[in-house]
N, CA and C of each residue as an Amber inpcrd file, in Angstrom:
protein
   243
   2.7780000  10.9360000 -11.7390000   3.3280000   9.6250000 -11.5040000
   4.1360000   9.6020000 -10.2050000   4.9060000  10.3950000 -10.0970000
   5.7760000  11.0220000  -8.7270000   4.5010000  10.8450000  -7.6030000
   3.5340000  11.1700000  -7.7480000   2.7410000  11.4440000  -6.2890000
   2.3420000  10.3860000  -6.2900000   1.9080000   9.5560000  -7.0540000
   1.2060000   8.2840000  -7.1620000   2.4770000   7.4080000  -6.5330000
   3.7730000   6.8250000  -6.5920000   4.5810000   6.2790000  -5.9950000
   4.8370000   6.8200000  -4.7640000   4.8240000   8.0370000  -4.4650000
   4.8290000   8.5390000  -3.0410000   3.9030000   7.8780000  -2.1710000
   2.6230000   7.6250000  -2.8010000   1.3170000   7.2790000  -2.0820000
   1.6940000   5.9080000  -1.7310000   2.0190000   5.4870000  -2.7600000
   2.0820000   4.0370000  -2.0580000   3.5910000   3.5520000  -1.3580000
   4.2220000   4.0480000  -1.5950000   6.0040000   4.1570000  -0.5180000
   5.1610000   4.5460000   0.8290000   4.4830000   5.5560000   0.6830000
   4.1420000   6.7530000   2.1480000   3.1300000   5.3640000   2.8050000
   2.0700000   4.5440000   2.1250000   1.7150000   3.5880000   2.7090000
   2.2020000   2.4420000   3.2540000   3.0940000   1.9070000   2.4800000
   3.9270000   0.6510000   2.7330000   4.8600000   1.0190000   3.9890000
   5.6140000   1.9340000   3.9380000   6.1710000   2.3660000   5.4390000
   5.5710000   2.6840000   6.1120000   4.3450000   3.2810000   6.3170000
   3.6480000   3.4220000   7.8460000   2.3520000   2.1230000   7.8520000
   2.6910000   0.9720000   7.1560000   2.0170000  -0.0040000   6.9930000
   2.6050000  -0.7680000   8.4460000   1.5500000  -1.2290000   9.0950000
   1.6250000  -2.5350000  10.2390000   1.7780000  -3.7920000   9.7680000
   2.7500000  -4.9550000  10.9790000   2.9280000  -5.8800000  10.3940000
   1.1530000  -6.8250000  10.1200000   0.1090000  -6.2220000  10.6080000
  -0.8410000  -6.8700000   9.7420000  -1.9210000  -6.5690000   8.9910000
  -1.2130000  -5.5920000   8.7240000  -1.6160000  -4.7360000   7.2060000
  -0.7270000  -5.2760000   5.9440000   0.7820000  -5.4730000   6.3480000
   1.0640000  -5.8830000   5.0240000   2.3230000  -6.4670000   5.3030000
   2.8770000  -8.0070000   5.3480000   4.2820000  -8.1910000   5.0200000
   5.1220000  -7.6950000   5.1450000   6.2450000  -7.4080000   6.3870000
   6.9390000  -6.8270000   6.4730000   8.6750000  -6.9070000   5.1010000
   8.3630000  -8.2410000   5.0380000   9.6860000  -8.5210000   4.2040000
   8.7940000  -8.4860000   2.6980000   7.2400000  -8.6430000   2.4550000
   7.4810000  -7.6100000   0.9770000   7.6780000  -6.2920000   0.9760000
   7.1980000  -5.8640000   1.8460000   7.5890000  -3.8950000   2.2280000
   8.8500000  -3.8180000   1.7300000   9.8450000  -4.6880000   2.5580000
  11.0510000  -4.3450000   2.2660000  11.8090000  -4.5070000   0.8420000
  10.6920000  -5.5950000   0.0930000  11.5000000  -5.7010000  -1.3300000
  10.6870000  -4.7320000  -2.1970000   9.3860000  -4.2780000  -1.2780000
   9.0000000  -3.5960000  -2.5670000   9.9180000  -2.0570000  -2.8150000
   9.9400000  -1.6430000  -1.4410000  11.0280000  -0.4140000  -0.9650000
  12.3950000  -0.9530000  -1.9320000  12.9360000  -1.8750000  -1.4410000
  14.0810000  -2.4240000  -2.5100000  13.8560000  -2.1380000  -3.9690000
  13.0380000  -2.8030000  -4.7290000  12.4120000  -2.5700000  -5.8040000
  12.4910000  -0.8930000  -6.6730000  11.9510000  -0.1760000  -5.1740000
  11.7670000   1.0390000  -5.8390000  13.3000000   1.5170000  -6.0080000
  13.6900000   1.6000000  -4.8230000  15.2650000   1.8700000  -4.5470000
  15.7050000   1.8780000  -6.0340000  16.1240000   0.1980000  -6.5000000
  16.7350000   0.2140000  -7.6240000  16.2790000   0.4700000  -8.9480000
  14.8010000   0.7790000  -9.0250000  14.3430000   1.6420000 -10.6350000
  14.8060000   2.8250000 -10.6140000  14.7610000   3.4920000  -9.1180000
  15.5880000   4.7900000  -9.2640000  16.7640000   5.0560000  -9.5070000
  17.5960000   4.0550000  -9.1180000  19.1340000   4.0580000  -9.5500000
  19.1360000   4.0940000 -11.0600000  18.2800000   3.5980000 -11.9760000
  18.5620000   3.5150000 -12.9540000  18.1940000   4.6410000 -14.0160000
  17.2590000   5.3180000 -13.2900000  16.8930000   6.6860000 -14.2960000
  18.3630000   7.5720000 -13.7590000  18.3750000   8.1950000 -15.2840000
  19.6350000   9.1790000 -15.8000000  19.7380000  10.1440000 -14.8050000
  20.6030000  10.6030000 -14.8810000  21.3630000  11.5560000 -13.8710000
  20.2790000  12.9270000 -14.0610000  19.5480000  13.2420000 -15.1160000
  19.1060000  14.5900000 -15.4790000  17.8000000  13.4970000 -15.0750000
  17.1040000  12.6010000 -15.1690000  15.9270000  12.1900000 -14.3770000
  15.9310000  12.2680000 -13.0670000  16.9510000  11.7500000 -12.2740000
  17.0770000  11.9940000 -10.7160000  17.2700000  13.2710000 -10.2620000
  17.6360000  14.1890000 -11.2690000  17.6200000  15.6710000 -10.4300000
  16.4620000  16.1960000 -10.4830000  15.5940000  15.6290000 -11.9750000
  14.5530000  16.5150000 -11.9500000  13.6560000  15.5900000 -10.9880000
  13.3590000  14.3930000 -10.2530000  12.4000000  13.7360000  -9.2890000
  13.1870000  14.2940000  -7.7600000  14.0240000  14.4990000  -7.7790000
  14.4770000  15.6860000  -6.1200000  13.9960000  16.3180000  -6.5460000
  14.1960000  17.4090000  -7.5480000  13.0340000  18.7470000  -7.5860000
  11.9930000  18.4740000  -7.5550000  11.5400000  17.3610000  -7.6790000
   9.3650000  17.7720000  -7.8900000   9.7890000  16.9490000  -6.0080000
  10.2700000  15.9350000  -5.8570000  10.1030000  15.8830000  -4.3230000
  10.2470000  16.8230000  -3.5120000  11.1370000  17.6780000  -3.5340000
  11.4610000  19.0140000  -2.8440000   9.8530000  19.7420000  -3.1270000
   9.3900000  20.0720000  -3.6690000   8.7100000  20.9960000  -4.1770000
   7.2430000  20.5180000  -3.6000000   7.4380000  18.4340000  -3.6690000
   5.5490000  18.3340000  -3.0500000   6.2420000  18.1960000  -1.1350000
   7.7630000  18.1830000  -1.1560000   7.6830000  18.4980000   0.3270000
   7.0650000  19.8570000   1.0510000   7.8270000  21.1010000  -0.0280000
   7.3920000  22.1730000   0.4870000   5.8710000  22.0390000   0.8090000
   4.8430000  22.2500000  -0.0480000   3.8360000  22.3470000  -0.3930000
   2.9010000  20.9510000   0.7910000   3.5780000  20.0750000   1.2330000
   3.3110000  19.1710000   2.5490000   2.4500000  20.1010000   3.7580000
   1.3760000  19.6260000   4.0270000   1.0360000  19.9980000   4.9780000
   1.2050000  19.1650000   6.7670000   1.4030000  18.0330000   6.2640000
   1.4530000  17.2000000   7.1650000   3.0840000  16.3910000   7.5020000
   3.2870000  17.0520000   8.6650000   4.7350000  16.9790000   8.8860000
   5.4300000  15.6680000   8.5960000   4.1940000  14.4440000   9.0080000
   5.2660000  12.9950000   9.1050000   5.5770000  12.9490000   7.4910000
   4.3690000  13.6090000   6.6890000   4.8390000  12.4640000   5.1570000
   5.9100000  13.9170000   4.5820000   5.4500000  15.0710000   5.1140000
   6.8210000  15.6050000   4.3100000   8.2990000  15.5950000   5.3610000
   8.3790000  15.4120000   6.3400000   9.5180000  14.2940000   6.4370000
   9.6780000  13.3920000   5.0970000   8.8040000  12.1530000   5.1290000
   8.9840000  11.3130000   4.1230000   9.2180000  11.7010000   2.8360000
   8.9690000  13.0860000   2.4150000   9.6370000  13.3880000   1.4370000
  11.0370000  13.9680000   1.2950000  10.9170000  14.8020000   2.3640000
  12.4290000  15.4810000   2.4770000  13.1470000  14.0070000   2.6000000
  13.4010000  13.2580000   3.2450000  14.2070000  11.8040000   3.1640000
  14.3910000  10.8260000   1.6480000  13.1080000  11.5860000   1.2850000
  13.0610000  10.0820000   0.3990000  14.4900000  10.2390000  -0.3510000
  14.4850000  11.4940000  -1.2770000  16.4450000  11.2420000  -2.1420000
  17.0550000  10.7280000  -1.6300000  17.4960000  10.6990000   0.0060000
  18.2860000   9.9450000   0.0350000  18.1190000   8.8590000   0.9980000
  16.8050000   8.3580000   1.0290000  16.4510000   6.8380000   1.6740000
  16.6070000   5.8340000   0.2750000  15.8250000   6.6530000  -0.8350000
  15.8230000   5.3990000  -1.9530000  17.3960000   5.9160000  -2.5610000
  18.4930000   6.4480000  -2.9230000  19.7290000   6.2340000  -2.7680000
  20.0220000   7.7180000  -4.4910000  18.5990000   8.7530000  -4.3440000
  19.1550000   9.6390000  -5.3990000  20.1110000  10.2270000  -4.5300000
  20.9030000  10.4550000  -3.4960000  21.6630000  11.5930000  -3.1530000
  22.5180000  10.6110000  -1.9730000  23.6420000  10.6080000  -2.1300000
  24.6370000  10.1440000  -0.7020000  23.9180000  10.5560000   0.2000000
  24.3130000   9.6800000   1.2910000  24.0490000  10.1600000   2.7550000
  25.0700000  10.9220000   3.1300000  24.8820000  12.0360000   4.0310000
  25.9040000  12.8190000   4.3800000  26.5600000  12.4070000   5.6120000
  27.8600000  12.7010000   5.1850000  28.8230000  12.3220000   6.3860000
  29.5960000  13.7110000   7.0940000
């Protein structure tokens, strides 16, 4: 299920504005953002670990970027200051 939402996050952001709506991108990104806020504290650690883990295993630098970011683009982990 994890890779399957990756796929389509990993599309919607490297989506063109005429490929797809820029301001649904942004609510769908929104969207995701806040289902994640809502899984339990022991759900969000264990979706950083499987993200960490399909980052390692990334062969292709831009989307595992996009994974190493994602915890804390969709808001599992503070941004560091």
């Amino acid at each position: 299920m994890a890779e399957a939402l990756v796929d389509v996050l990993w599309f919607i952001d490297g989506s063109e504005d005429e490929q797809m709506d820029q301001d649904d991108a942004v609510k769908v990104m929104e969207g995701v953002a806040h289902v994640v806020s809502t899984l339990s504290s022991d759900q969000q650690q264990e979706l950083i670990a499987l993200l960490g883990e399909m980052a390692a295993a990334e062969t292709n630098p831009a989307r595992r970027e996009f994974l190493e970011e994602f915890p804390e683009g969709f808001g599992l982990i503070d941004e560091l200051s």
